[in-house]
SEVEXVEX-184068 format. One line per 4 residues: their letters; for each residue x, y, z of C-alpha. Coordinates in steps of 0.05 Angstrom, whole numbers, plus 5000, padded with zeros to 4 digits. Example, Ala and Ser with C-alpha at 12.3 -4.5 7.8 and 13.67 -1.06 7.14 Angstrom:
AS> 5246,4910,5156; 5273,4979,5143
// end
This chain:
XXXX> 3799,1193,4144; 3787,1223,4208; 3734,1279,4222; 3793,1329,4235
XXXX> 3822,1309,4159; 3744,1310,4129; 3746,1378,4162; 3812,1401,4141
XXXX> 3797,1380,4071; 3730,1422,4064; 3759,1476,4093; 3822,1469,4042
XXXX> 3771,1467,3984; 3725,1518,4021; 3795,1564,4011; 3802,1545,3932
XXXX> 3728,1569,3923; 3725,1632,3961; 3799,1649,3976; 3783,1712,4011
XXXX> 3730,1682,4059; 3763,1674,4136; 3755,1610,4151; 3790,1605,4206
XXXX> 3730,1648,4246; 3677,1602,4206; 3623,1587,4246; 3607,1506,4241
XXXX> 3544,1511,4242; 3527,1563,4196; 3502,1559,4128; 3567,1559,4081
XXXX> 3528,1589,4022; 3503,1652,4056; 3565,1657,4102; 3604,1653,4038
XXXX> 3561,1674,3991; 3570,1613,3943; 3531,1612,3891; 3505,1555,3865
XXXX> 3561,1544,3815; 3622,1561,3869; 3569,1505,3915; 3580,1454,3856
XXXX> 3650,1464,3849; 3651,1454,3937; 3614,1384,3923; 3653,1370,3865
XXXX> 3725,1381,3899; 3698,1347,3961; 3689,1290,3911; 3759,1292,3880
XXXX> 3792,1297,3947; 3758,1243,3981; 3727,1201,3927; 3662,1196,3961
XXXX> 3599,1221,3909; 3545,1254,3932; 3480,1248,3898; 3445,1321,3886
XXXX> 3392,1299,3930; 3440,1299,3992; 3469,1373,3978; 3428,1404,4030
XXXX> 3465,1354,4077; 3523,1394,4062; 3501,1457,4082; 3548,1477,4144
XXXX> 3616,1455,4153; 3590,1410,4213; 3540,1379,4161; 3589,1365,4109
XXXX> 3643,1331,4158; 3580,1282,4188; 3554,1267,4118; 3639,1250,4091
XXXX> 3644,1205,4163; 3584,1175,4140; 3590,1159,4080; 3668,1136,4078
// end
């Protein structure tokens, strides 16, 4: 996958969490969970559909990785 896919497939399970957040005007940089406001159970169910999309796991210790959308496409091209 490209990084425009790894992006388009956060943001598509970014929309099945919080379906009323614009993410079109998301800022890449900024933290999801406050911009959001995930909480940690809607963050879970990010890393977890990130998982089931792409089939790449990532280990609790690397959620913080996945803080911005920026963060999450880097850590996906990484580890694919």
């Amino acid at each position: 996958m490209t990084k425009d896919e790894l992006r388009a497939v956060a943001l598509r399970v970014l929309g099945g969490i919080a379906p009323e957040a614009d993410l079109a005007a998301l800022d890449p940089g900024a933290d999801l969970r406050e911009t959001l406001d995930l909480d940690s159970m809607d963050f879970l169910n990010f890393v977890v559909g990130l998982h089931q999309a792409t089939g790449i796991d990532v280990p609790e210790s690397d959620y913080a990785l996945l803080s911005t959308l920026d963060g999450c496409v880097a850590y996906l091209a990484r580890a694919r």
